[in-house]
Backbone bond lengths (Angstrom), bond angles and torsions (degrees), N, CA, C in turn:
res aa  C-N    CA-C-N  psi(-1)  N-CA   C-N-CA  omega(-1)  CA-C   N-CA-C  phi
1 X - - - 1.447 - - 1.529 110.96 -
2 X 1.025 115.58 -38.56 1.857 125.86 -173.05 1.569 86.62 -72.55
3 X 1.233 112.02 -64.30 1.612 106.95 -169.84 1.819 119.91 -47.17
4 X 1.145 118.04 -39.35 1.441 128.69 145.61 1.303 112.13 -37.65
5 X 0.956 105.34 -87.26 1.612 107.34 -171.26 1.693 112.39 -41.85
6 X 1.369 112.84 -24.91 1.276 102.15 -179.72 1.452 116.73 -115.30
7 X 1.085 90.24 2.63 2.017 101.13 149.05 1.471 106.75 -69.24
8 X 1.295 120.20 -55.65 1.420 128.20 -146.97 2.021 90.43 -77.37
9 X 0.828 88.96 -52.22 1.774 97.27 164.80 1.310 124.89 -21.66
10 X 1.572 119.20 -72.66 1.031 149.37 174.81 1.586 103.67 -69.68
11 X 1.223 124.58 -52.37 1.788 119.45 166.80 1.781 102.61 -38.68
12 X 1.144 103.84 -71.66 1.685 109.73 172.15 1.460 120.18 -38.24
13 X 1.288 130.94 -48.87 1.057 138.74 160.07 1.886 124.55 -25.58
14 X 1.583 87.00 -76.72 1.186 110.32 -164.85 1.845 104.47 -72.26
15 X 1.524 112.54 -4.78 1.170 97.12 -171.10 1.236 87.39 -118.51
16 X 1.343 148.64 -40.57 1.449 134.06 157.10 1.946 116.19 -39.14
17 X 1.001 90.25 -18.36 1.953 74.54 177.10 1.502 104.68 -110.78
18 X 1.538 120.52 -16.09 1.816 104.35 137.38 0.964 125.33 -60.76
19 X 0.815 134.66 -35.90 1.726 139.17 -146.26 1.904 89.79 -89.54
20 X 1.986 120.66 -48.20 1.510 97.37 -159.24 1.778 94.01 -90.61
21 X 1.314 111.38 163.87 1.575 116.56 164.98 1.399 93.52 -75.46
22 X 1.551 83.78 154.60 1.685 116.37 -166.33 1.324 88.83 -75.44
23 X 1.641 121.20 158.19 1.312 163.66 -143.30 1.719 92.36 -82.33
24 X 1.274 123.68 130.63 1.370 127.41 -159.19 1.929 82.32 -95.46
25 X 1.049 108.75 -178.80 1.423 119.67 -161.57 1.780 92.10 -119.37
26 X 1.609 104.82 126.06 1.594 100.87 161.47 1.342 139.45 -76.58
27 X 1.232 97.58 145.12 1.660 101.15 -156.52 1.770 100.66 -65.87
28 X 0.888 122.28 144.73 1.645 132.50 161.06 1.620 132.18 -48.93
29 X 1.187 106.93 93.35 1.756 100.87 -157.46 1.765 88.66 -55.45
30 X 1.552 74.37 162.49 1.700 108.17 -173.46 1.663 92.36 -71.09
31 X 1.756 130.63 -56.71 1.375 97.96 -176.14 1.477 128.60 -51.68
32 X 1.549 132.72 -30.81 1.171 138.78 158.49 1.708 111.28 -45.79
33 X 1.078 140.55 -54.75 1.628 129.29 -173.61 1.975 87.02 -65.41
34 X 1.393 120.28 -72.16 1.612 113.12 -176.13 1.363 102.92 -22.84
35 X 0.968 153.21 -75.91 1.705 157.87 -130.55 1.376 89.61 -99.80
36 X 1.231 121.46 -46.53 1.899 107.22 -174.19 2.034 93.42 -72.04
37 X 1.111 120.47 -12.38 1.322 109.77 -160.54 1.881 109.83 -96.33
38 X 1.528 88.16 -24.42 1.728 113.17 165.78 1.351 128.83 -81.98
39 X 1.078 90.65 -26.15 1.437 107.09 171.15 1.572 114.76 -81.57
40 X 1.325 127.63 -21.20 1.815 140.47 -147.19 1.979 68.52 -114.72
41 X 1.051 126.29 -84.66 1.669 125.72 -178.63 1.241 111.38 -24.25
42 X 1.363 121.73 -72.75 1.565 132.84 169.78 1.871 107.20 -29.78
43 X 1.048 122.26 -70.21 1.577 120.26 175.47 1.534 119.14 -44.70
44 X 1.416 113.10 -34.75 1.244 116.34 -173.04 1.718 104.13 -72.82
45 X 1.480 95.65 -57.61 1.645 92.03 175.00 1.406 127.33 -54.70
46 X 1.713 111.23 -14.39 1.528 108.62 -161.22 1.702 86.16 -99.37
47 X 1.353 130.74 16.40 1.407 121.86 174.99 1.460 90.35 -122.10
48 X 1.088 129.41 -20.81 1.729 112.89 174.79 1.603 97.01 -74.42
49 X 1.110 113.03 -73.39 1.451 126.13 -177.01 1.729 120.69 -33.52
50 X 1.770 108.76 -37.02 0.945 81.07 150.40 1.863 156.96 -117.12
51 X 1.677 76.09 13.78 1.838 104.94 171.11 1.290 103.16 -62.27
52 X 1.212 128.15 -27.61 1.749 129.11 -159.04 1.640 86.97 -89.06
53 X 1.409 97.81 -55.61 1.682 94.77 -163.77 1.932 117.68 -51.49
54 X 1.520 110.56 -39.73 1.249 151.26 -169.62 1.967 83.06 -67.76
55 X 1.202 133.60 -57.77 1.426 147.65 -166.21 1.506 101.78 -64.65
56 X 1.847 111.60 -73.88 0.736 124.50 -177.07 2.184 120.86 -52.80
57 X 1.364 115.16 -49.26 1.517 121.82 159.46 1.607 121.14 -38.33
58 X 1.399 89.48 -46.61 2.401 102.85 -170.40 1.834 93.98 -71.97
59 X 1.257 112.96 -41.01 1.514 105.95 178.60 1.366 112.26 -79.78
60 X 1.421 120.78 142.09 1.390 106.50 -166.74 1.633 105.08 -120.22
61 X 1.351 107.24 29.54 1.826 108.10 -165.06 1.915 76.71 -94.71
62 X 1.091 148.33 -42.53 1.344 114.66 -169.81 1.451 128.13 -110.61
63 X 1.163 110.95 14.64 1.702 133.81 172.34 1.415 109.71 85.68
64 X 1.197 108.47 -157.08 1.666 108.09 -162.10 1.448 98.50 -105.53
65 X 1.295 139.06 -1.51 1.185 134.77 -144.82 1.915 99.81 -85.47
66 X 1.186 102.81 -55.55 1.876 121.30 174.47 1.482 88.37 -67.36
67 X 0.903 158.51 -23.98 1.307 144.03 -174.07 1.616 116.13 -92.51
68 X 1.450 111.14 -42.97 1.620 116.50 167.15 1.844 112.64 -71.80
69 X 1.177 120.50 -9.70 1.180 143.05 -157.11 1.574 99.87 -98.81
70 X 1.098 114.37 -40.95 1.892 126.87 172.49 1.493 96.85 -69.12
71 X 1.366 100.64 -55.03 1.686 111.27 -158.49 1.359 106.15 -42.65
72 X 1.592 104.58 -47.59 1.288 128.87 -166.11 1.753 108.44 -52.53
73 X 1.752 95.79 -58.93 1.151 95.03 168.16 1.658 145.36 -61.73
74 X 1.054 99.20 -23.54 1.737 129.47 147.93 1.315 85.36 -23.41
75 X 1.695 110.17 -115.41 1.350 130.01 167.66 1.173 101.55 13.00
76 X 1.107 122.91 -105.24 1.355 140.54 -173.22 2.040 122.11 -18.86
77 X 1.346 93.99 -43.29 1.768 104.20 178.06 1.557 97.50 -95.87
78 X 1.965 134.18 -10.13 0.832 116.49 167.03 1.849 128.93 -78.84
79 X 1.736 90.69 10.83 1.601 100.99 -161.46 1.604 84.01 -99.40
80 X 1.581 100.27 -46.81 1.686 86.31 -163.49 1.700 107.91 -81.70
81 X 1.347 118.59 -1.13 1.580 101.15 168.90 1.588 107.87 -68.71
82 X 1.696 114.45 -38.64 1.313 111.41 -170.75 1.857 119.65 -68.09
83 X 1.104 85.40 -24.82 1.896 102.76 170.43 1.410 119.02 -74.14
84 X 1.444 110.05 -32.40 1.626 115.23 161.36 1.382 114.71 -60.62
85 X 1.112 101.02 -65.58 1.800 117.28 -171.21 1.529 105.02 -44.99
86 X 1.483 106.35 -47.91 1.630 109.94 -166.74 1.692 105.14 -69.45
87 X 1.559 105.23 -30.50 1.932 96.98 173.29 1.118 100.48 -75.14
88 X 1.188 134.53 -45.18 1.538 126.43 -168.14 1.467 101.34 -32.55
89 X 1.427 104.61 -64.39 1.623 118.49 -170.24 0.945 115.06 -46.57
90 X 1.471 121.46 -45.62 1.387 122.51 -158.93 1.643 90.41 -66.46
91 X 1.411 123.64 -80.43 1.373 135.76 173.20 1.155 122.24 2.33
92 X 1.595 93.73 -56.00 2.194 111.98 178.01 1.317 96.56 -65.73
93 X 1.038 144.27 -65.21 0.922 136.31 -147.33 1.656 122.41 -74.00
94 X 1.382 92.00 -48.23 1.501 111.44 170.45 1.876 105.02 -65.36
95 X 1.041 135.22 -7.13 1.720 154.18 160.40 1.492 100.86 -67.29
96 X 1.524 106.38 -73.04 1.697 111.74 169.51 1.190 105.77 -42.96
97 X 1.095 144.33 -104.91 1.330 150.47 -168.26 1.412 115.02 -1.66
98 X 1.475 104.81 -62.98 1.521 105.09 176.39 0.819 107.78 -95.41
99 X 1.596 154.49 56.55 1.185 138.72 127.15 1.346 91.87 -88.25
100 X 1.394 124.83 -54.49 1.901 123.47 -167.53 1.654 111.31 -34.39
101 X 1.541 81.11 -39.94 1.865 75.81 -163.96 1.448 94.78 -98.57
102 X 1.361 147.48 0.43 1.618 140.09 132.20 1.500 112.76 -28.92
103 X 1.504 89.38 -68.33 1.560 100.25 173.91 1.494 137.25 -43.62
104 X 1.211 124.27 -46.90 1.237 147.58 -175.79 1.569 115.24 -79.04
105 X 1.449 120.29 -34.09 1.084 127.97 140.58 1.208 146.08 -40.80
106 X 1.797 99.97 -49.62 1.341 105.10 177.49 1.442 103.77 -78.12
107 X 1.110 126.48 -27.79 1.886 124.65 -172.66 1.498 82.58 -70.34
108 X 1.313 142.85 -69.78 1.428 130.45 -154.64 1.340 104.69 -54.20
109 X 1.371 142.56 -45.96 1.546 153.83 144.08 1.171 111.86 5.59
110 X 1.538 95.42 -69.28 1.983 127.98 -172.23 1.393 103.72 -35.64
111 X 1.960 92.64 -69.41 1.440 106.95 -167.65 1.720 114.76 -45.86
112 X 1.837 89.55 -58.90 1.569 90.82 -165.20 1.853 114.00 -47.30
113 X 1.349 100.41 -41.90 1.518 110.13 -175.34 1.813 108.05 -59.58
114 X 1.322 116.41 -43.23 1.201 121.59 177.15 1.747 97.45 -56.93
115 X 1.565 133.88 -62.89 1.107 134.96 -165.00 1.934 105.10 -56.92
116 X 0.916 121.19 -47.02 1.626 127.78 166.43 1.672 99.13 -53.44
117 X 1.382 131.08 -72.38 1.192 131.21 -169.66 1.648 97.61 -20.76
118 X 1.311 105.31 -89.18 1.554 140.21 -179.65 1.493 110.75 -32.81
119 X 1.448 117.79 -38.40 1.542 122.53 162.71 1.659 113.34 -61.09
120 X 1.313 89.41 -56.51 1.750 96.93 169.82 1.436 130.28 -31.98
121 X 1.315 99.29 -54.25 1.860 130.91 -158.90 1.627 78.74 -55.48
122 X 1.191 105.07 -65.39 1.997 107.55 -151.05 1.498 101.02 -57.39
């Protein structure tokens, strides 16, 4: 009788997860594109900033001062790309996380509901 029931279970199963379309994909929160988008800006400036600085140092008609002064700023967009990148991560990851255990839930769900189905049937 159990073995029935958990045939009939698993029949239910396997034909409810043909039967629904697969799991639509979550959209990407907006703070994640901001920080990937600050971060994509930040690189651009930290290659102007430091071609100018790199330009400005090799020529020696205006001293080093505008030239350590870029560098500086370099520095500066090289802190906040690494501060972007590192939330990104955190975010992704902490995203992963709870889908797994979304996931894992809902299959334990599945089962139990499949095991009732199959109790039902008889």
């Amino acid at each position: 009788m159990i073995t029935q029931a958990l045939i009939e279970g698993i029949k239910s199963v396997v034909t409810r997860s043909l039967m629904t379309p697969s799991a639509s994909h979550q959209p990407v929160s907006l703070a994640l594109i901001f920080m990937g988008g600050i971060a994509g800006i930040s690189l651009i400036l930290i290659e102007v900033f430091f071609g100018l600085s790199a330009y400005k140092m090799l020529r020696f008609d205006y001293g080093y001062s505008e030239g350590l002064s870029m560098l500086l700023a370099t520095g500066l967009y090289m802190i906040q790309i690494i501060v972007s990148i590192g939330l990104i991560k955190h975010h992704l990851k902490k995203a992963v996380h709870q889908n797994i255990i979304v996931k894992e839930y809902n299959q334990v769900k599945d089962i139990v509901n499949a095991l009732i189905d199959g109790f039902k049937s008889k």
